[in-house]
Structures are given as structure tokens and as C-alpha cells.
N, C-alpha and C positions, 0 to 999 in steps of 0.2 A: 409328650408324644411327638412332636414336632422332631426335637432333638432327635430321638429312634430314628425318626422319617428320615434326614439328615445324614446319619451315621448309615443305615442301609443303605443310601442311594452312594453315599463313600466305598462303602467297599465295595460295593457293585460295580464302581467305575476300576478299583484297584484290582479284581476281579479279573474282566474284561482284558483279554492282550489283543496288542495290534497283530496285525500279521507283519512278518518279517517281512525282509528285502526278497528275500529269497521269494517269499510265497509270492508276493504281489508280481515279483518279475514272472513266475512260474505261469502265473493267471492270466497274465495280460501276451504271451507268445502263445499259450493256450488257445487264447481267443483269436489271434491272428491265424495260428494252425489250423485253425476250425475254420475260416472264410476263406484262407488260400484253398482249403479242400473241398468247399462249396462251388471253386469256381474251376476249379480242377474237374471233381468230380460232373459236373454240370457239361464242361468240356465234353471228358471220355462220353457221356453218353448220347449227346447229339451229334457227335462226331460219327459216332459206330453207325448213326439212321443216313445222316448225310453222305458218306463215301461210301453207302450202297444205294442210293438214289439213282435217278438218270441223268441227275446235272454232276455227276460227282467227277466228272473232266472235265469241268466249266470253273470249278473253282479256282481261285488266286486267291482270298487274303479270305481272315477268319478274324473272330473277336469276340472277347467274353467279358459282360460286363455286369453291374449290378442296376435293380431296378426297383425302388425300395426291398422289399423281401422274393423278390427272383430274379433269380439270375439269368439273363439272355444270352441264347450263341447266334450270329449270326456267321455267314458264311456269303460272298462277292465273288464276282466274276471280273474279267480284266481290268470292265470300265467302271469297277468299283460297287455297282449295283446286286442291291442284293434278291438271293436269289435261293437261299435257304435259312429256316429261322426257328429254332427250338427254346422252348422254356424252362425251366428249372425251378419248384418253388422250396421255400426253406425251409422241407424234411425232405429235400432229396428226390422228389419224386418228377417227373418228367410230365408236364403238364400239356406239353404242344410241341409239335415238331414236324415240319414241310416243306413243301415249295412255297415262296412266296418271291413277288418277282414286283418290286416298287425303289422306290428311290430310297436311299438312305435318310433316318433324320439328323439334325444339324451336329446331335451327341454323338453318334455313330461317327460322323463324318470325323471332328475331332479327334475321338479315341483311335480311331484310324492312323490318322495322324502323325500323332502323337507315339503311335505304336511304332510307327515307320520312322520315323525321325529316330528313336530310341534305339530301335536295333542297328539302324544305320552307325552311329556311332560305337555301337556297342563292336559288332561289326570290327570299325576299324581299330579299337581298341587291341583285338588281337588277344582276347584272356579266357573267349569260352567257348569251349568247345564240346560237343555231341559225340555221346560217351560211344564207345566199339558196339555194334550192337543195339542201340537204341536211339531216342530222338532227345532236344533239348524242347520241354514245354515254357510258353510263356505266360506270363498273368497280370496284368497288369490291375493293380486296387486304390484307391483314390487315399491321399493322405498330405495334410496340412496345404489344402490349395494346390500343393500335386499329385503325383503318384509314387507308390512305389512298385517297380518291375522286378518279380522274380524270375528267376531261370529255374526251372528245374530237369535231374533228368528222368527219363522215361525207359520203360525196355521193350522188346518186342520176342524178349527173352521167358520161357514158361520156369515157373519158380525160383526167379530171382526178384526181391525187393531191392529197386537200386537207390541207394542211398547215397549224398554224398556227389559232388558236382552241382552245387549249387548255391545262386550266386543273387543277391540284393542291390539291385539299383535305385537310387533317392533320382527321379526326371521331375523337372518340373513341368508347371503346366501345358507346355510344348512340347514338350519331351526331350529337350535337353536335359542329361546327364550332369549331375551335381558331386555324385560321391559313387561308393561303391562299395561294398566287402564282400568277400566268401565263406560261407562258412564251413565248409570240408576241405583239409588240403588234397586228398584225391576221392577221387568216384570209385566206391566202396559196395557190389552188390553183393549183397548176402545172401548165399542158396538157403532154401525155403529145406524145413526137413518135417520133421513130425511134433517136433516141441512147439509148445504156446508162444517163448519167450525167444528176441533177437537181442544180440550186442552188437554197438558199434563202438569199436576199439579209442582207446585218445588218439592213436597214431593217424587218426580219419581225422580230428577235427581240428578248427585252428583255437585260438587262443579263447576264443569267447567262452565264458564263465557259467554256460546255461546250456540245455539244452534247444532247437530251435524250429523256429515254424514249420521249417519244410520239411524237418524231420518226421514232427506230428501230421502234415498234411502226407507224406510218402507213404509212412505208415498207416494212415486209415485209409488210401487209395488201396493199397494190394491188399489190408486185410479183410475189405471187403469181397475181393477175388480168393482171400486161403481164411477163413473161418476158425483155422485153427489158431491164428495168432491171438495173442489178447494184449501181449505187454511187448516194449520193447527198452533196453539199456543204452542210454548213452555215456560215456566216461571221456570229460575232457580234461585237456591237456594240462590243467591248472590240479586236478587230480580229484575233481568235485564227479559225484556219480547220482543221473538220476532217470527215475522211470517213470515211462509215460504207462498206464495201463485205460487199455481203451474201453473195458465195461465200469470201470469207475468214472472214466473220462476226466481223469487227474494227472499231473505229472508229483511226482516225491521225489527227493530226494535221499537217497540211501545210501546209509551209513555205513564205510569202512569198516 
């Protein structure tokens, strides 16, 4: 009996397959797609309450950050104080949003910071720029003791998803600049039509072997605004194709 027992738990392990390179990378930009678009989306909608407010010409800096499971936006006036404050909890839903007019805490002050020191350099780098027609968004999320700062861009354009113009900063704690890449060689918006499904061409992306966060976060931003999208195609340069479908909330890769 033993032996049986032995022999099933064998082939049960031979059985069993690991997940490939592919899938676990797939998994894990998945999962970052999904927090850059928590803090995205968290943005867009206390942004829309706050710049129709009565302080909404009082502001000067903004910041979006995390707070165990919600995400906070806050929004300062010259001398840094803030002075409006919305919440965000993790299914998306808007929990609080107002005037509040008190000092910053010591987190805020930092991320502040940190945000300013970032751009500042980023700035003189001289590499990013705010696409024809729309804005550059920032996000800054915490990773290995620092952060990493995304760019991404924005439109202010009706039925275009803009994809593509965007860009990965490693700051450390300070917000000093450590490293850098892009992952789209241009900003690529793609008019909106009647079909479910987007492609973005190889000639959009750069060398990276995968598709990528901000892909997934850009896409589940506007496809909350066009209901009719579900899936969208990326095809990069290496000649690898794959699809993100957002009622699965998978990415795959599909085969030539």
C-alpha cells in the first residue's frame, strides 16, 4: 500500500508543470499594471472633484500615494499645505473627497520631496516630453527601499487611447535618479472605433520582450471611459505577440 501511496504522489509531482518564464513574467507586469492603474485611476477621479472645487486656483503641487489598501490624493497650495484630500479604496470606489486645510504628515512631506527632486532632474535630462494634445502623468510607487517613477501620457483628446510615450524611472529614496528606460520608441494614440479589440504595432515598441505595465494600466484607464474595448494586442520588436484581455484579466501570448 505504501508503495502505491509513493508511486501516486510521483506522478502527481511529474504531473504538475511549473509555469514558464513567460507566464510568471506575464504575472508579475500584470500585477504592476494593475497598481500603476489604482493609482492612476485614484488620480483621474479626485482630480475631476478638486479642479472644480473653490480652491481649484490655489493649487500648486499634487500626490498620489498608497495607504495600506487606499490610495490617497492629496493636493497643496504654494506653501505646501494641504488643502484638498480624496480617498480611493481597493475596488476603485471613491471613499472621501474635500477641503481639508492642516499640515502635511512627515510621509507626505517626503514623497513631496522626493517627487520634486525626481522631476527636477528628470527635467534636465532633456528625454520627456508631453505628447501634442495631452499631458504627461506621474506615479510614483515604492520599490526595494525606493521608488519607481512612471511617466505616462494622457489625452485630453475624445476617442483616442494614448499609448506609448512612456517612460520608467528606478529614484532612490531621495529621489535621485539611478537608471532609466522607455518602453515605446514614439507616442502612438490609437483612434477608438467600434471593435472590441486594439493593436499596437512592433514599430511602437522598443526591444523589451514582453508586454508592459503601462500598457495594461493605459488600457484599463480609457476602457473604463469606452466599454466597448475588452482585449488589446501588443507585437514587439523581437517578434513575440501578446494579448492582454481585460474580462479575463490575463495577458497570453499568441501564436503566429
Amino acid at each position: 500500500m505504501m508503495k502505491y501511496i509513493v508511486a501516486v504522489l510521483l506522478l502527481a509531482n511529474l504531473t504538475i508543470s511549473k509555469p514558464s518564464e513567460r507566464e510568471v513574467q506575464n504575472d508579475s507586469i500584470l500585477r504592476e499594471g494593475k497598481t500603476l492603474y489604482k493609482y492612476e485611476k485614484a488620480t483621474w477621479l479626485v482630480s475631476d472633484l478638486a479642479y472644480k472645487s473653490s480652491i481649484k486656483n490655489e493649487i500648486r503641487h499634487s500626490l498620489t500615494y498608497a495607504q495600506n489598501d487606499t490610495i490617497v490624493v492629496i493636493y497643496t497650495d504654494k506653501d505646501k499645505q494641504l488643502i484638498y484630500e480624496g480617498m480611493v479604496n481597493k475596488d476603485g470606489k471613491l471613499i472621501k473627497s474635500g477641503m481639508r486645510f492642516k499640515p502635511l504628515t512627515r510621509e507626505e512631506r517626503h514623497l513631496l520631496a522626493v517627487r520634486k527632486n525626481a522631476i527636477e532632474q528628470i527635467n534636465k535630462m532633456d528625454i520627456v516630453k508631453a505628447p501634442s494634445g495631452g499631458q504627461l502623468n506621474i506615479d510614483i510607487i515604492p520599490h526595494n527601499g525606493g521608488y519607481k517613477l512612471y511617466a505616462l501620457s494622457g489625452t485630453l483628446q475624445e476617442n483616442i487611447v494614448p499609448f506609448g510615450n512612456d517612460y520608467l524611472f528606478y529614484i532612490d529614496y531621495n529621489g535621485n535618479v539611478m537608471s532609466w528606460q522607455k518602453f515605446h520608441n514614439e507616442y502612438n494614440p490609437l483612434t477608438l472605433n467600434q471593435k472590441s479589440q486594439l493593436s499596437i504595432p512592433a514599430a511602437s515598441c522598443t526591444n523589451a520582450p514582453y508586454i508592459t505595465a503601462t500598457d495594461i494600466c493605459t488600457f484599463q484607464l480609457y476602457a473604463d471611459m469606452y466599454p466597448q474595448l475588452k482585449s488589446f494586442d501588443v507585437e514587439t520588436t523581437q517578434g513575440h505577440s501578446f494579448r492582454f484581455d481585460r474580462e479575463q484579466n490575463r495577458i497570453m501570448y499568441v501564436k503566429k
